[in-house]
N, C-alpha and C positions, 0 to 999 in steps of 0.2 A: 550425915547432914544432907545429903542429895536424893536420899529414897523417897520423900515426899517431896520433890521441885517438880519430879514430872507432873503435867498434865493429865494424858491418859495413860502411858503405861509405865506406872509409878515402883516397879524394880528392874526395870531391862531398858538397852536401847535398842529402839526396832528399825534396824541398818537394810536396805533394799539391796536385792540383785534382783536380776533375771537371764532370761535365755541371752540375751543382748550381753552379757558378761561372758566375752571369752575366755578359758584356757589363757592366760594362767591366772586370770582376774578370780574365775570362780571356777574352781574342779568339782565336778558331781561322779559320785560315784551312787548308784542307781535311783539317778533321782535325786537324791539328798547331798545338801554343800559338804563336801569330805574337806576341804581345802584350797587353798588359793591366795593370793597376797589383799584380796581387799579384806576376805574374812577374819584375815590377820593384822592388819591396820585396826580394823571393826574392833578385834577382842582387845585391841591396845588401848582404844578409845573407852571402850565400855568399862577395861581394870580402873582408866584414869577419872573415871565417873563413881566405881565404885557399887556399880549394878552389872548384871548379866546381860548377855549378848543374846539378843533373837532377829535372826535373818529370817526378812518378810521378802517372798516372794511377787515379783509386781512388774505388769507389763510397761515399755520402755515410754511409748507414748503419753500415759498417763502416770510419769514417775513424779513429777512437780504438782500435778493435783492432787497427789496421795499423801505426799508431803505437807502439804496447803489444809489438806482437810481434815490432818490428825492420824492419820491411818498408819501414818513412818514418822522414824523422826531424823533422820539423816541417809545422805544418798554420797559417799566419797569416789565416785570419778567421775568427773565434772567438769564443767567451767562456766563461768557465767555467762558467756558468750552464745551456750546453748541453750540456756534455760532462763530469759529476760525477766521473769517471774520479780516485781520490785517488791514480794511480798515474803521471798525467799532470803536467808542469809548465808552468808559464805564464810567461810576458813580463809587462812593462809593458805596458802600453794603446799602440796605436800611431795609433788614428784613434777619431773618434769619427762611431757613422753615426744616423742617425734613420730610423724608417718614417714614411713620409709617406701621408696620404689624400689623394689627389687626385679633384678631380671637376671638373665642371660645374654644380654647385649650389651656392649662397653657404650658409653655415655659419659661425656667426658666430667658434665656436672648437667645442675637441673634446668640450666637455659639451653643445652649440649639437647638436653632429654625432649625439651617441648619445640626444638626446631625440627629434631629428624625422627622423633618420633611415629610409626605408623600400626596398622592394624588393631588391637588388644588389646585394653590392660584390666587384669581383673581387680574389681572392686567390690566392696561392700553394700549390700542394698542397703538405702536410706540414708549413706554417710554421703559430706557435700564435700570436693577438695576442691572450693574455692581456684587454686593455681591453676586446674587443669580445664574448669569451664572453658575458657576461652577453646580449645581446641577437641575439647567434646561438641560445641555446636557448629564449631565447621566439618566436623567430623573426619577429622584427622587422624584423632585415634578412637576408637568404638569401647566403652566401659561394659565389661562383662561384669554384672552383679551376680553375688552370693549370698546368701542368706546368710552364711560364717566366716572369718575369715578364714577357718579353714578349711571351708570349702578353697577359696584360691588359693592358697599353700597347696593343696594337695593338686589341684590345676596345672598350677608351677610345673611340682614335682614330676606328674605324669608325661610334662612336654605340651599340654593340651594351649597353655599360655606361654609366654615369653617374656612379660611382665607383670608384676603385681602390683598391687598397693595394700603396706598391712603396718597395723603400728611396730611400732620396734618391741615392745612389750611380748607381743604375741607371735613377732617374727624370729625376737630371741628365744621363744618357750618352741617353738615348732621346727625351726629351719637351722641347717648348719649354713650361715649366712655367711660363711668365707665361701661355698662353692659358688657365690651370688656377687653379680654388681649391686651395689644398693646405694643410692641417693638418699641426702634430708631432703621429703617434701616441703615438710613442718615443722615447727616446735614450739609445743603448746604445753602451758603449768596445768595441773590436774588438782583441784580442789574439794573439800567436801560443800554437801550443803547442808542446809538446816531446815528443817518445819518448824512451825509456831509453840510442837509443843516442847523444845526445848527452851528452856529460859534463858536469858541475856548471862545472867550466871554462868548456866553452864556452857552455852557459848563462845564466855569470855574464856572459862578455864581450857574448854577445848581448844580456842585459838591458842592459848600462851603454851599448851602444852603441844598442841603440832606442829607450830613455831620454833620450839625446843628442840623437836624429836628430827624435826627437816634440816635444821639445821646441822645437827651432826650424823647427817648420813642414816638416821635410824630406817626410815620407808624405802630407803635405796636398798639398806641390805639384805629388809623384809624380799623384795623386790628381789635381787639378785642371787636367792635362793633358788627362783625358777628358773632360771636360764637353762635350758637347753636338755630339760628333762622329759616335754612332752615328744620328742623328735619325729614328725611325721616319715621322714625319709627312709627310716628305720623297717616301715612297716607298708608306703607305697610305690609301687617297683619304677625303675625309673623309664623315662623312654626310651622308645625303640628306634 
C-alpha cells in the first residue's frame, strides 16, 4: 500500500548523508556508505515503509533545500533548532546526544571550565557552542577549527591541544575517554526531518514507529554498537 504514496521516488526512501556525517554517523569505505548507525536507523525506517533504502549524497548547506525541493526525502540527525525551515516536518526525538569538553586538565565542572579556562580549544569549523561565545569574544580561550572532528581527536591525541570539543557520539567512536577529563557542554534530542515528498501518512506512521523504537532503547542500541571501534589512539602516537 505505500509504493505508490511516494511523490517522486516511488519505491525507495532517498535518506541524505554527507562528508559533514562523521565516523560513526557514516562509515565509507572507499568512497561508498559501508556502515554507520544513521544508515542503520535509515534501513529501519525504509523496512517500516516497506520500500528500499537509497542514501543521496548532499552538501550540509544546502540539506533543507534538497529536502524542500523533492530531491530527498528525509535527513535523521537534526533538530529544529538548526534548520527553522517552517516548510519542513519533524519526528519525535529519536536519540539524545551531548557535546562534550574533553581535555587533559582537571575542571571541576563547566562553570570550573569557563572561569579558568585559557589558550585552545579545538573545535569544529562551522559548528556554533552557544555557552562558549561569551569567552571566544574576549578571547579567553582561542577556537582551533577543523574541518573533522577528527581532525581535533587526533590534535588531542598528538598533545598538539589540551582541549577539545566533540559530541559524545564520535568521542565514544574515537577516544578512550577514561584517559580524558570530559564535561556536558550540552544536551541536545536528535530528530529526523521530512521533505514534502513524504506524505502526512507516511509521516504519521514514521512518528508512531520512531516513538516506539525510541522508546525502548531501539536507536540507543543501534547506537551503542559503535562505541569504541574506530579508536584513533590505537594508530596516533602519542606526545612527546
Amino acid at each position: 500500500m505505500f509504493l505508490g504514496c511516494f511523490q517522486v521516488s516511488a519505491a525507495s526512501l532517498r535518506a541524505i548523508y554527507g562528508d559533514f556525517n562523521s565516523p560513526p554517523a557514516v562509515i565509507l569505505h572507499q568512497g561508498q556508505v559501508s556502515t554507520g548507525f544513521m544508515p542503520d536507523i535509515y534501513q529501519m525506517l525504509a523496512n517500516e515503509l516497506g520500500v528500499t533504502l537509497d542514501m543521496v549524497a548532499m552538501p550540509r548547506k544546502r540539506l533543507a533545500d534538497f529536502l524542500l525541493s523533492g530531491e530527498a526525502d528525509i535527513y535523521c540527525r537534526a533538530s529544529p533548532e538548526w534548520y527553522p525551515e517552517p516548510e519542513l516536518a519533524w519526528s519525535p526525538p529519536l536519540l539524545v546526544f551531548q557535546d562534550l569538553i574533553i581535555s587533559r586538565r582537571n575542571y571541576l565542572n563547566l562553570e570550573d571550565f569557563i572561569q579558568r579556562s585559557k589558550g585552545k580549544v579545538g573545535t569544529t569549523l562551522g559548528y556554533v557552542y552557544p555557552q562558549l561565545q561569551p569567552i571566544f569574544k574576549t578571547r579567553q580561550l582561542l577556537r582551533v577549527d577543523s574541518v573533522t572532528p577528527a581532525t581535533s581527536a587526533i590534535r588531542l591525541l598528538r598533545g598538539e591541544l589540551e582541549t577539545i570539543v566533540l559530541s559524545d557520539t564520535e568521542a565514544s567512536y574515537m577516544l578512550q575517554l577514561a584517559d580524558f577529563k570530559t564535561l556536558t557542554l550540552t544536551t541536545y534530542p536528535i530528530h529526523c526531518m521530512y521533505g514534502p515528498t513524504l506524505t502526512k501518512a507516511q509521516q504519521q506512521q514514521l512518528n508512531q514507529f520512531i516513538q516506539q523504537k525510541a522508546s525502548a532503547g531501539a536507536f540507543q542500541k543501534v547506537l551503542d554498537q559503535y562505541r569504541e571501534q574506530g579508536l584513533l589512539s590505537a594508530i596516533v602516537p602519542p606526545p612527546v
